[in-house]
C-alpha positions as a Markdown table, in Angstrom:
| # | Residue | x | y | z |
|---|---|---|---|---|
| 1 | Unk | 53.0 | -87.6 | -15.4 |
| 2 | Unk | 49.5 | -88.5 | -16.3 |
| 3 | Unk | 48.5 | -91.6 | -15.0 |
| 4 | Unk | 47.2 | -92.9 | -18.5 |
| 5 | Unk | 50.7 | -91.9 | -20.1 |
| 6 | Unk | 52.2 | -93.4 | -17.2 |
| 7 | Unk | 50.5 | -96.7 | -17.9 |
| 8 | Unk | 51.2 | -97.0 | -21.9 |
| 9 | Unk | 54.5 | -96.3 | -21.0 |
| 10 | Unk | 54.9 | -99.4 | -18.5 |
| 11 | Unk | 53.0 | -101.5 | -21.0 |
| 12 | Unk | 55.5 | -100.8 | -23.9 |
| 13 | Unk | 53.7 | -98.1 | -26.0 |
| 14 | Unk | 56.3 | -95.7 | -27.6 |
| 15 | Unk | 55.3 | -92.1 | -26.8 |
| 16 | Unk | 57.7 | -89.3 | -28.1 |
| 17 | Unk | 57.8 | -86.6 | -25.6 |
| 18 | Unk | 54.8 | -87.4 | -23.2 |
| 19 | Unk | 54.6 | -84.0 | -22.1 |
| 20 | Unk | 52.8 | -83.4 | -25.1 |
| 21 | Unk | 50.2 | -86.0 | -25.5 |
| 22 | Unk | 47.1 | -85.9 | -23.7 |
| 23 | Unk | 44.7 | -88.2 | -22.7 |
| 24 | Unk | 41.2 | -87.8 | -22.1 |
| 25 | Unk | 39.8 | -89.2 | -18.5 |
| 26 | Unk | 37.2 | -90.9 | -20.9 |
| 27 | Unk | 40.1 | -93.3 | -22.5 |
| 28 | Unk | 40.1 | -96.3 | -21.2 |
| 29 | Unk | 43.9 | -97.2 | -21.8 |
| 30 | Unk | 43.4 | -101.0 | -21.8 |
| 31 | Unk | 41.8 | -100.7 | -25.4 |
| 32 | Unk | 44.9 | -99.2 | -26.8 |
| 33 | Unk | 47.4 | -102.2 | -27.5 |
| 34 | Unk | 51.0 | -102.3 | -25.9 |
| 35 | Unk | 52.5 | -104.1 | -29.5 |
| 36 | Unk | 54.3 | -101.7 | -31.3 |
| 37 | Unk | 52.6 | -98.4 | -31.4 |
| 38 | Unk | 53.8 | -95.3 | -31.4 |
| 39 | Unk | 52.2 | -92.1 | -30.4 |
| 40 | Unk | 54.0 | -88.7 | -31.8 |
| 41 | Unk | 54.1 | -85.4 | -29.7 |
| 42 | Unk | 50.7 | -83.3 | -30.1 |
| 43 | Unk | 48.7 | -86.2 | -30.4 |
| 44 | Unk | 45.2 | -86.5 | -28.7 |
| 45 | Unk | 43.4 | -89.0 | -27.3 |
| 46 | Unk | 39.5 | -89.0 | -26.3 |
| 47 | Unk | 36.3 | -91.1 | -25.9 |
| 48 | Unk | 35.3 | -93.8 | -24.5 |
| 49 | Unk | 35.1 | -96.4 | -27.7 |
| 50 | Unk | 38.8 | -95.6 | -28.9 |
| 51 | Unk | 40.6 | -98.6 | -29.6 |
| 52 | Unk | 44.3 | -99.0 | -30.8 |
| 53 | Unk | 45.3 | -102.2 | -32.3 |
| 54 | Unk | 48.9 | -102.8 | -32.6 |
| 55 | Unk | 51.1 | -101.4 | -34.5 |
| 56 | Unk | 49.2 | -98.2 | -35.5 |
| 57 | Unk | 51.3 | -94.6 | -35.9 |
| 58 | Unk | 49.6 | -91.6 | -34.9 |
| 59 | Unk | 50.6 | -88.3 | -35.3 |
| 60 | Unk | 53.5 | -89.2 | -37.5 |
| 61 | Unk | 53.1 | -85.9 | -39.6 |
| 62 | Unk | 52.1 | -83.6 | -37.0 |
| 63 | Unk | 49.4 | -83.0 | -33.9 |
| 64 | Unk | 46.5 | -85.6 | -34.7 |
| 65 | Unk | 43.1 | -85.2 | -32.4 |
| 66 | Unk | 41.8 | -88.6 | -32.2 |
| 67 | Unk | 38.2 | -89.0 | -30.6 |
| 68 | Unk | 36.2 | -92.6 | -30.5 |
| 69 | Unk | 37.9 | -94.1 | -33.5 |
| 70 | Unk | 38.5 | -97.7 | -34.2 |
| 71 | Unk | 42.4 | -97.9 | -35.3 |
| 72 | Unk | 43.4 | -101.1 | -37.0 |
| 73 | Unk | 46.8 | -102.6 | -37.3 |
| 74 | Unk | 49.3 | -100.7 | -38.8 |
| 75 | Unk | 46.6 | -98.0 | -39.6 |
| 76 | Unk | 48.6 | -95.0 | -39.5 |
| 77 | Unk | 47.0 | -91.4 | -39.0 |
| 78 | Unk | 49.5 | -88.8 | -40.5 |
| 79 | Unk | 48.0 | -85.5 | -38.6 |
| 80 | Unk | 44.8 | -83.9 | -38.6 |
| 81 | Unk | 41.2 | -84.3 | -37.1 |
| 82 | Unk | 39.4 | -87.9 | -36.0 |
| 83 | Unk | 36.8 | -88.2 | -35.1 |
| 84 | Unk | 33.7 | -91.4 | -35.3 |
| 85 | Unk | 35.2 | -93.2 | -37.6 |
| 86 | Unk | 37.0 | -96.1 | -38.3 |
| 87 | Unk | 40.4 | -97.1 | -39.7 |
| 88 | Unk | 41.1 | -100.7 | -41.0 |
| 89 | Unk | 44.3 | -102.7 | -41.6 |
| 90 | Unk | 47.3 | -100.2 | -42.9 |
| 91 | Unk | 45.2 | -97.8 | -44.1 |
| 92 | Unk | 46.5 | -93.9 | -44.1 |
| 93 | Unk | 44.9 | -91.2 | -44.1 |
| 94 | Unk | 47.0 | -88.1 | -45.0 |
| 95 | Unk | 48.7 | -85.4 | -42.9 |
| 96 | Unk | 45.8 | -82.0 | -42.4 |
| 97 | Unk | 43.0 | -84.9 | -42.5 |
| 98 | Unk | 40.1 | -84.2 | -41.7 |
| 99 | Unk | 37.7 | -87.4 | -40.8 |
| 100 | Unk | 34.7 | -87.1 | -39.4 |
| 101 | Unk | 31.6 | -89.4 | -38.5 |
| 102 | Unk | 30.2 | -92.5 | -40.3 |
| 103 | Unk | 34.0 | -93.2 | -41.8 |
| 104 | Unk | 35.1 | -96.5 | -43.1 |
| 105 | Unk | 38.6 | -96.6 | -44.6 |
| 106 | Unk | 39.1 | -100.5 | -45.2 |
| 107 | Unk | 42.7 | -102.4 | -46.0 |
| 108 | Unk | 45.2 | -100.0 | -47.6 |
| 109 | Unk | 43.3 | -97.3 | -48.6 |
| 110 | Unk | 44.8 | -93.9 | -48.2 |
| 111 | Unk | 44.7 | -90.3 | -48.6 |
| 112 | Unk | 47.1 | -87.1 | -49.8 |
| 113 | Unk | 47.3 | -84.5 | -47.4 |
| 114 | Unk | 44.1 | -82.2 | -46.8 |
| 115 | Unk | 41.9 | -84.3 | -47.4 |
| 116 | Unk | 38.0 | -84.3 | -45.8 |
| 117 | Unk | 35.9 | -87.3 | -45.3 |
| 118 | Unk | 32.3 | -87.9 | -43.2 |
| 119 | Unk | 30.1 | -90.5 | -44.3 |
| 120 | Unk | 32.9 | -92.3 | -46.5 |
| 121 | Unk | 33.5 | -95.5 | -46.9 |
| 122 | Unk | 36.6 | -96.6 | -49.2 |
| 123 | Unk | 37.4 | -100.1 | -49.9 |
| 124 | Unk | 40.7 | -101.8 | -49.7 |
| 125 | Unk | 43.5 | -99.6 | -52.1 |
| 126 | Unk | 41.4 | -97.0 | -52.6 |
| 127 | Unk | 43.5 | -94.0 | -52.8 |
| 128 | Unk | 42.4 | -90.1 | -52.8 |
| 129 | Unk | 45.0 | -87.5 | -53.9 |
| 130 | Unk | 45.3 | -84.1 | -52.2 |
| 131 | Unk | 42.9 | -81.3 | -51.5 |
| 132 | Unk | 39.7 | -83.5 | -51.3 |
| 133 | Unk | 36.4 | -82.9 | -50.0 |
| 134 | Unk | 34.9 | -86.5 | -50.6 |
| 135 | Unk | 31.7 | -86.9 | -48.6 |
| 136 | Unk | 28.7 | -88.8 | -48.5 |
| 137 | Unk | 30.1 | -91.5 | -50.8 |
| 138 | Unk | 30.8 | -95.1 | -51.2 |
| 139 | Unk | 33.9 | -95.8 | -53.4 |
| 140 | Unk | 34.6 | -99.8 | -54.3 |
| 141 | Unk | 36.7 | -101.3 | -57.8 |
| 142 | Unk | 40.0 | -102.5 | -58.3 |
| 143 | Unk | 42.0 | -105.3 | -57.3 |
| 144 | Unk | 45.0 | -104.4 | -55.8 |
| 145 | Unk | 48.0 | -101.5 | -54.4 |
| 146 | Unk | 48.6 | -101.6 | -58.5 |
| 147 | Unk | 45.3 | -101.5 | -59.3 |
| 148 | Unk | 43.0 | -99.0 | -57.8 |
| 149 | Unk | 40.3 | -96.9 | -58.0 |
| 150 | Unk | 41.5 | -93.5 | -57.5 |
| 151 | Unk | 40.4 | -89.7 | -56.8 |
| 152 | Unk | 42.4 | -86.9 | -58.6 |
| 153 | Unk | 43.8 | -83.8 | -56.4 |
| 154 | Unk | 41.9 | -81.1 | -55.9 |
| 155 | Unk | 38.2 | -83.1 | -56.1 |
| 156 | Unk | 35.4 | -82.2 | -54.4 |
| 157 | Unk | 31.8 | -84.5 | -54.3 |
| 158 | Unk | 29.4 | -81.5 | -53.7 |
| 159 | Unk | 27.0 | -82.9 | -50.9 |
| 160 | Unk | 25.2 | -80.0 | -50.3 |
| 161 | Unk | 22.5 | -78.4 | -52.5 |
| 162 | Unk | 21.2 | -74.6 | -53.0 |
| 163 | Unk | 17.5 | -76.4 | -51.2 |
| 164 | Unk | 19.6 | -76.9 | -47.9 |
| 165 | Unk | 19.6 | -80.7 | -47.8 |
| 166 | Unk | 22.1 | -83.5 | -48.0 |
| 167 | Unk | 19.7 | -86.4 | -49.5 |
| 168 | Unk | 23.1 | -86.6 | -51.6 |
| 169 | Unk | 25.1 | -89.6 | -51.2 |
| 170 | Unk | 26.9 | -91.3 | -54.3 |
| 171 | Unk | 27.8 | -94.7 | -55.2 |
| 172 | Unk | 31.0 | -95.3 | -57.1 |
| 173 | Unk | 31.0 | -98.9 | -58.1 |
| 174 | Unk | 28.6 | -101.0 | -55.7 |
| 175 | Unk | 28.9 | -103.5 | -52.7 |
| 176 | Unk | 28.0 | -106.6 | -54.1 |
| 177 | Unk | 30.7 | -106.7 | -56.8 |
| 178 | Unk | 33.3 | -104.3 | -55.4 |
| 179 | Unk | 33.7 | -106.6 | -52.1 |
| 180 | Unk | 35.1 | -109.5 | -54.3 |
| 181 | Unk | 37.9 | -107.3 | -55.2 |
| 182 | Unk | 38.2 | -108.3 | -58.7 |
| 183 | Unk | 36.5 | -105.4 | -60.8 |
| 184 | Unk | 37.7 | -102.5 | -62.9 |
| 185 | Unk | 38.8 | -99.6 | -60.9 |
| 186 | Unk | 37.2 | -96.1 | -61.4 |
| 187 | Unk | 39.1 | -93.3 | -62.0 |
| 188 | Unk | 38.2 | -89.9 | -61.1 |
| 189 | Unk | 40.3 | -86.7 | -62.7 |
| 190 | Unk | 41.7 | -84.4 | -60.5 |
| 191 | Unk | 39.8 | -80.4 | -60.2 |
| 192 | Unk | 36.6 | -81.9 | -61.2 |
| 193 | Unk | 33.5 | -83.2 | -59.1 |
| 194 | Unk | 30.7 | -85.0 | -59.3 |
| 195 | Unk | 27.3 | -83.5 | -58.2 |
| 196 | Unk | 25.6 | -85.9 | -55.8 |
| 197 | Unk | 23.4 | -88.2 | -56.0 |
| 198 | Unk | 24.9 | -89.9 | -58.6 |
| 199 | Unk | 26.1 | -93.7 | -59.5 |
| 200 | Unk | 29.2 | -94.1 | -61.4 |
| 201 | Unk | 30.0 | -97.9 | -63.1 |
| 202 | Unk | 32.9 | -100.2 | -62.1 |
| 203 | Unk | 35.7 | -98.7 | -65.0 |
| 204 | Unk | 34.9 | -95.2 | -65.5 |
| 205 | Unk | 37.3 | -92.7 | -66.4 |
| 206 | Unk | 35.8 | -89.0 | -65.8 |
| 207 | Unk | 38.4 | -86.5 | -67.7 |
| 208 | Unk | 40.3 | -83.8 | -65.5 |
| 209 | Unk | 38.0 | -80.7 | -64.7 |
| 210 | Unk | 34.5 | -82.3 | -65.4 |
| 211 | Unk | 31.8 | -81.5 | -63.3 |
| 212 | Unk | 29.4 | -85.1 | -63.6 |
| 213 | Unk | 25.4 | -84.1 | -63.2 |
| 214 | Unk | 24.1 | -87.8 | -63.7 |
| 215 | Unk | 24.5 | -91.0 | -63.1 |
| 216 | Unk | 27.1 | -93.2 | -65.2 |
| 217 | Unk | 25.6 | -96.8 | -65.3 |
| 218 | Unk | 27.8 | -98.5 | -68.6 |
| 219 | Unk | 31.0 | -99.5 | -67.3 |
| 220 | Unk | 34.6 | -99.0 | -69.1 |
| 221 | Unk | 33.4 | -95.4 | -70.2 |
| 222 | Unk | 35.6 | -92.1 | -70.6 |
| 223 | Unk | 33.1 | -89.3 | -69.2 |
| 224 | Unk | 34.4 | -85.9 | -70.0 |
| 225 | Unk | 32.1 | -83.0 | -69.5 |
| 226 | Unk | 32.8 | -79.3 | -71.1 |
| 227 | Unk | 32.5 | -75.9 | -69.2 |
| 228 | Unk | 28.6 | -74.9 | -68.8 |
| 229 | Unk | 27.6 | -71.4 | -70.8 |
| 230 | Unk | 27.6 | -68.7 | -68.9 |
| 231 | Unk | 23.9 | -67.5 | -67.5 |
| 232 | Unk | 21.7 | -65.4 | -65.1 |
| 233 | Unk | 18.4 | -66.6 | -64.5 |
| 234 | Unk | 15.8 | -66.3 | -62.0 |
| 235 | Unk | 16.3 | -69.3 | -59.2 |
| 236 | Unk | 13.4 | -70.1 | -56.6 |
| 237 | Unk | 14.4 | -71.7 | -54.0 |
| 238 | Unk | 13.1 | -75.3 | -52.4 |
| 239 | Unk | 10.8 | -76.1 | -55.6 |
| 240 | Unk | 12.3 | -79.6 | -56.9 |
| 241 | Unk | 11.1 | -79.9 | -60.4 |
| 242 | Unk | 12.3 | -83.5 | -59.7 |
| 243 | Unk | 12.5 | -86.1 | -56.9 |
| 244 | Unk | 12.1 | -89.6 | -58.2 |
| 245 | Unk | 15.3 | -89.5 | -59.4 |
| 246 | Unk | 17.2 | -88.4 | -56.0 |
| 247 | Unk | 15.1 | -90.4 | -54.0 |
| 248 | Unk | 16.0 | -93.7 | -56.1 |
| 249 | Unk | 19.3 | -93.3 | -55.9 |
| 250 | Unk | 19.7 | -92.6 | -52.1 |
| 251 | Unk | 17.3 | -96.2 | -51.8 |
| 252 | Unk | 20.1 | -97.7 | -54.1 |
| 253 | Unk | 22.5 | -96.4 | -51.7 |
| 254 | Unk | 20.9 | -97.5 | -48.5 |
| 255 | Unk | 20.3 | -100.8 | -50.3 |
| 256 | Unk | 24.0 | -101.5 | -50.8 |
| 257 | Unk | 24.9 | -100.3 | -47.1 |
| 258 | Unk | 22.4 | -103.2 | -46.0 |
| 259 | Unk | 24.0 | -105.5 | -48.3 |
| 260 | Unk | 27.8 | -104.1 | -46.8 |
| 261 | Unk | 26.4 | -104.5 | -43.4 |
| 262 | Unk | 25.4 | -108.0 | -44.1 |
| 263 | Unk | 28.9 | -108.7 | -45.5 |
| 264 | Unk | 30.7 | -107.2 | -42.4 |
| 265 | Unk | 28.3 | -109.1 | -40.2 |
| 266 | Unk | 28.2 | -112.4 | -41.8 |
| 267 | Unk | 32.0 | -112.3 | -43.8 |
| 268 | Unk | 33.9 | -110.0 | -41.8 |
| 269 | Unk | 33.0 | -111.6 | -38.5 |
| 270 | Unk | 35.0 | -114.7 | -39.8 |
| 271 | Unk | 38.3 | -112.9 | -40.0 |
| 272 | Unk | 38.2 | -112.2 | -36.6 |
| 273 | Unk | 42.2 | -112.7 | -35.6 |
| 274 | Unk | 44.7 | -110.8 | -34.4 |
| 275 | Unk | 45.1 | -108.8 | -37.3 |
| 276 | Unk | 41.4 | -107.8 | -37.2 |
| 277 | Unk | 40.4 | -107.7 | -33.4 |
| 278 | Unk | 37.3 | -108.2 | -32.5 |
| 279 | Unk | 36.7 | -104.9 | -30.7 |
| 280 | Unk | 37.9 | -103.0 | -34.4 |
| 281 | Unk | 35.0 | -105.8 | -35.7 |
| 282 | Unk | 32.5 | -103.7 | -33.1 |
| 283 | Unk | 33.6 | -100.5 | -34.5 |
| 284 | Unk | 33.6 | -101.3 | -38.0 |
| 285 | Unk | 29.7 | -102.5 | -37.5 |
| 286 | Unk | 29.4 | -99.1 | -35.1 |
| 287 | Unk | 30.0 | -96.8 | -37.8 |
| 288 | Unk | 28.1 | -98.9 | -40.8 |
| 289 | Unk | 24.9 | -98.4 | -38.5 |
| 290 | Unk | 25.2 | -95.0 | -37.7 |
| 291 | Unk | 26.4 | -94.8 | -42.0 |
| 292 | Unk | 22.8 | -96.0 | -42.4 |
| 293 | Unk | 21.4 | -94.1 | -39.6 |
| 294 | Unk | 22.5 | -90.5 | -41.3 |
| 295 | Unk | 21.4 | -91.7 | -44.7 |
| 296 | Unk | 17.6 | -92.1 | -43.2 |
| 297 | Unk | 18.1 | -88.7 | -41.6 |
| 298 | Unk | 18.9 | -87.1 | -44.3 |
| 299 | Unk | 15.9 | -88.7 | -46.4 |
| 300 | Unk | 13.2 | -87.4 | -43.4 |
| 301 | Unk | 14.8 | -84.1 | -43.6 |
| 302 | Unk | 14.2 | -84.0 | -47.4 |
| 303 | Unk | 10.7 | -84.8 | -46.9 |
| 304 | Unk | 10.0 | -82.4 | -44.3 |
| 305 | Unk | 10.7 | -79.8 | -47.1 |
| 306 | Unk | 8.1 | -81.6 | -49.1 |
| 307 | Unk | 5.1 | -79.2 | -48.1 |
| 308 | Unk | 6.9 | -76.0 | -48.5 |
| 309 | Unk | 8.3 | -77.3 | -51.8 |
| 310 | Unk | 4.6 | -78.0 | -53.2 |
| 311 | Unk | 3.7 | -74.8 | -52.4 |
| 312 | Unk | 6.8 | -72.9 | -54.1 |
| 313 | Unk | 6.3 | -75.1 | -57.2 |
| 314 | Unk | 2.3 | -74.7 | -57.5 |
| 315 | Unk | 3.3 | -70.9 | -57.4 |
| 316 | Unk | 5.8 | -70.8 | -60.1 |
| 317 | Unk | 4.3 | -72.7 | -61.9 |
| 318 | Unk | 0.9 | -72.0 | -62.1 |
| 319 | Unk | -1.2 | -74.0 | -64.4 |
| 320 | Unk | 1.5 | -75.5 | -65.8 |
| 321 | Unk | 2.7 | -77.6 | -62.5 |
| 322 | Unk | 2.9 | -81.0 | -63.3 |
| 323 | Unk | 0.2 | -83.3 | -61.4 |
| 324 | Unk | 2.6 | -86.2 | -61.0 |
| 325 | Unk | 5.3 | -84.5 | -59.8 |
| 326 | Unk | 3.0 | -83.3 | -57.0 |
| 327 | Unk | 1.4 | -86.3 | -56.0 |
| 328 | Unk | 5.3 | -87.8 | -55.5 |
| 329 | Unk | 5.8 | -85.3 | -53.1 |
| 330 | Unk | 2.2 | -86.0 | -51.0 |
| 331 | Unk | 3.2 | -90.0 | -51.1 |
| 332 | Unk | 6.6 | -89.7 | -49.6 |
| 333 | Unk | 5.0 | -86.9 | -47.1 |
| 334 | Unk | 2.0 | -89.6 | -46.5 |
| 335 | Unk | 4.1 | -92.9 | -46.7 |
| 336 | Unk | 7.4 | -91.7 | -44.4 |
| 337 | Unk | 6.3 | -93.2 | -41.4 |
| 338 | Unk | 6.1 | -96.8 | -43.2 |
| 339 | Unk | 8.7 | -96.6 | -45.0 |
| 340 | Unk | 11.4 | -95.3 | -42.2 |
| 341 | Unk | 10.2 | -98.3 | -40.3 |
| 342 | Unk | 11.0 | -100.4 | -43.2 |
| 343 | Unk | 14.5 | -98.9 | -43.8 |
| 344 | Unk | 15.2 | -99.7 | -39.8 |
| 345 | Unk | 13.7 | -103.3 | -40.3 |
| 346 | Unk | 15.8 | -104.1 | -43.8 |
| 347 | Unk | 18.6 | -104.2 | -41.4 |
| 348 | Unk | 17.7 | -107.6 | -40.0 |
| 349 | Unk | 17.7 | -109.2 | -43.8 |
| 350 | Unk | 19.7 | -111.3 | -44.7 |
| 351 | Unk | 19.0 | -112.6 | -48.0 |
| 352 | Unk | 18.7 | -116.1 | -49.6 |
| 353 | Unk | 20.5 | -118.2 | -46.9 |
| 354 | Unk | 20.8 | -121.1 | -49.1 |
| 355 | Unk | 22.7 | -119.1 | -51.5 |
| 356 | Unk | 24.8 | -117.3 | -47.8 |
| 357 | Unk | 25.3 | -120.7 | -46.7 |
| 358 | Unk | 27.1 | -122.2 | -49.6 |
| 359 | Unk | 29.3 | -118.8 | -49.6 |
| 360 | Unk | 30.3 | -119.1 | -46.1 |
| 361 | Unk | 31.2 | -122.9 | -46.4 |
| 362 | Unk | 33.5 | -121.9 | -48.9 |
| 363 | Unk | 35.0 | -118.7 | -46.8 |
| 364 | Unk | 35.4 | -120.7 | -44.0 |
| 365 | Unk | 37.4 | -123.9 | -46.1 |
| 366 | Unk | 39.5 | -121.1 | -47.7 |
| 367 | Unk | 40.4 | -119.6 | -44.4 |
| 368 | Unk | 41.1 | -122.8 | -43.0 |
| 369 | Unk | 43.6 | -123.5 | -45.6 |
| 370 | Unk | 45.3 | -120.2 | -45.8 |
| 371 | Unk | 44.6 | -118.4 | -42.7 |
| 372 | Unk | 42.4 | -115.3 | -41.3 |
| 373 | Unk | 44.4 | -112.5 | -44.2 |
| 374 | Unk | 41.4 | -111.1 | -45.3 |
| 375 | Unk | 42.1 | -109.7 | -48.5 |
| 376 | Unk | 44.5 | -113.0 | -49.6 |
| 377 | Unk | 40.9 | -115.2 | -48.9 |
| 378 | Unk | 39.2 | -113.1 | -51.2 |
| 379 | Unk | 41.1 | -112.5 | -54.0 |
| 380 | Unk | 42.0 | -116.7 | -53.8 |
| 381 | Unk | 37.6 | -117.6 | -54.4 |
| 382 | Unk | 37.2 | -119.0 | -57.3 |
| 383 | Unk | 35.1 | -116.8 | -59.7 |
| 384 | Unk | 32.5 | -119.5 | -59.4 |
| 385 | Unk | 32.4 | -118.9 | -55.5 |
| 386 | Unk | 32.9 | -115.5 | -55.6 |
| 387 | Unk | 29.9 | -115.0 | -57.9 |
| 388 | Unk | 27.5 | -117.2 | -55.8 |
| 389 | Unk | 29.1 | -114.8 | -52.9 |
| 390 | Unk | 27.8 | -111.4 | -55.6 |
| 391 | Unk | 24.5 | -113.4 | -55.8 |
| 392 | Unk | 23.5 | -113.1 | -52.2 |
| 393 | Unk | 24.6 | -109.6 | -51.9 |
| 394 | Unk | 22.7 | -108.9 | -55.0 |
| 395 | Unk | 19.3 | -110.1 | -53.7 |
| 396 | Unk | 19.7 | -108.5 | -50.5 |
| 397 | Unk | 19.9 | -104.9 | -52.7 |
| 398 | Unk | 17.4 | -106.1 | -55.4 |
| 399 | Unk | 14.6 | -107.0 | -52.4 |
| 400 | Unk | 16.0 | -103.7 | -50.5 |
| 401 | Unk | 15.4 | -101.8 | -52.8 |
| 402 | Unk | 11.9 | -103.4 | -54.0 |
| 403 | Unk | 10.8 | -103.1 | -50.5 |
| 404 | Unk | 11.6 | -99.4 | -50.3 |
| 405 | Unk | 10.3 | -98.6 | -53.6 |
| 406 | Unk | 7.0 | -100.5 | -53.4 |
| 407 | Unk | 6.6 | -98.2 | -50.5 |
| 408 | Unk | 5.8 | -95.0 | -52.8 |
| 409 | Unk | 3.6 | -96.4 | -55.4 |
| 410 | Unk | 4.5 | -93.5 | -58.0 |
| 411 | Unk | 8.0 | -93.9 | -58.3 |
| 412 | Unk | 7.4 | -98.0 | -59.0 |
């Protein structure tokens, strides 16, 4: 018997039918917890920063290929493909998933089967149906297992254009509201999609089948969209007849991953118990970094197109070509340099600390008097605290976002 198996075994891990598990000589078995888990035949286990916390199911559905995740308590990981990511508190991704880096699937948040995530993060209850592809996203809203935002079967987020880039991610409430759990949930009908980037408001309701173009910014709304006319028109590749508006929204993106790193940094870290380790606290921060790390990538890929785009767009359109338009392209060409810099640096902000302060005074006197359950602390602030809480995260996207922005003069 493999020495690895051998060892879980001894410790009080329950593996069903050993001979079937395997074990990568990259594991280090200590990090996977001897309290109640359970391994299922066909399971596989790799890397070097995979962690197990108690009471997590893997493979309960079928063969499940686990590398470097971070597996919370109770987390349980139907079947499927792992890979980078990380899974918190009873959260459940479906059987035939498919999860892949930059990953973040918080308290309770779960999947249908078939389901394909990279650079997702879901907050607590969020709950995807069947036959997903739901990448590139941030989804936050609701308040509860009763009250959650939700992603009809059959959705896809389309996070890959016809220009070849993935500048594309979309924001589906936001992280200074949606951490406070106490917001409308958003609902998303099933065999529809949403064309990234986009940002949807807290209480939407987008009707079965629509395809959404644009962003979504008044809250409570029904969006239904109706089947396109049918067409065949010339298409030239790689021109962008307009940037301003995808590069704003991926800086309103990357602002509210600095604010969410900020809240797991600063909030999070507080919670650290046996219920939220505090190696799962390494990998949740792990994966928000290298969440913001793709996003930048993705941005300097985009404007390494930039040349051959001005040159397709001056040739289709001629005299017509818009001087604006053009000299937004040469600014994020000339100012990249500064502003990637920037991005890396608005990592170390953390916002008004006389606002932080006064929120973390109250955290910590509210987990002193009801203990280190996360999601029972938050939903007990009082909506005073809980906005003065909002207010921080706010200014760390407001000045984020200023700072990015300010760094292309023609988009200001």
């Amino acid at each position: 018997m493999n020495e690895k198996i051998k060892y879980l075994l001894d410790s009080g891990v329950v593996i069903n039918n050993p001979d079937s598990v395997d074990i990568g000589a990259d594991v280090d078995v200590k990090r996977i917890s001897n309290q109640d888990v359970v391994i299922f035949p066909g399971t596989r286990l790799y890397g070097e920063r995979l962690f197990i916390s108690k009471g997590a199911i893997i493979g309960s559905e079928g063969p499940a290929h686990v590398d470097n995740c971070f597996i919370g308590p109770e987390a349980d990981l139907k079947s499927g493909f792992f890979k980078d990511a990380t899974f918190l508190k009873g959260s459940s991704p479906g059987s035939n998933s498919h999860v892949r880096g930059g990953t973040i699937m918080e308290e309770f948040s779960k999947t249908g089967h078939s389901v394909g995530l990279k650079q997702t993060i879901l907050f607590p209850y969020s709950a995807l149906g069947s036959l997903i592809n739901f990448c590139d996203c941030l989804m936050s809203g609701g308040t509860g297992p009763n009250d959650h935002s939700e992603v009809g079967s059959s959705y896809i987020h389309f996070n890959f254009t016809p220009n070849q880039d993935k500048a594309t991610p979309s924001l589906f409430g936001d992280v200074a509201l949606g951490v406070m759990l106490n917001q409308r949930p958003i609902f998303l009908g099933g065999q529809g999609g949403i064309v990234g980037p986009v940002k949807i408001a807290f209480g939407t309701v987008t009707g079965a089948g629509s395809i959404i173009r644009k962003n979504a910014l008044k809250e409570n709304r029904l969006i239904f969209e109706s089947v396109p006319k049918s067409g065949n028109i010339i298409y030239q590749h790689g021109i962008y007849r307009s940037i301003k508006r995808l590069i704003l929204n991926n800086f309103t993106y990357i602002a509210n991953l600095l604010a969410l790193l900020q809240w797991y940094e600063e909030i999070r870290a507080m919670f650290v118990s046996d219920d939220y380790p505090e190696l799962l606290h390494e990998g949740l921060l792990f994966t928000l970094n290298s969440a913001i790390d793709e996003r930048i990538k993705r941005l300097r890929q985009l404007k390494d197109k930039m040349p051959e785009s001005i040159e397709a767009y001056r040739s289709a359109a001629g005299s017509a070509a818009s001087e604006n338009l053009i000299a937004q392209k040469m600014e994020f060409i000339e100012k990249w340099d500064e502003l990637e810099i920037r991005m890396f640096d608005l990592k170390k902000f953390k916002g008004d600390n006389s606002i932080s302060d006064i929120f973390k005074a109250g955290i910590a006197e509210s987990i002193k008097m009801n203990g280190t359950a996360y999601i029972p602390v938050i939903h007990g602030l009082s909506q005073e605290l809980a906005k003065t809480g909002s207010d921080w995260l706010i200014d760390i996207v407001d000045v984020s976002l200023d700072k990015m922005i300010t760094s292309i003069q023609s988009f200001a």
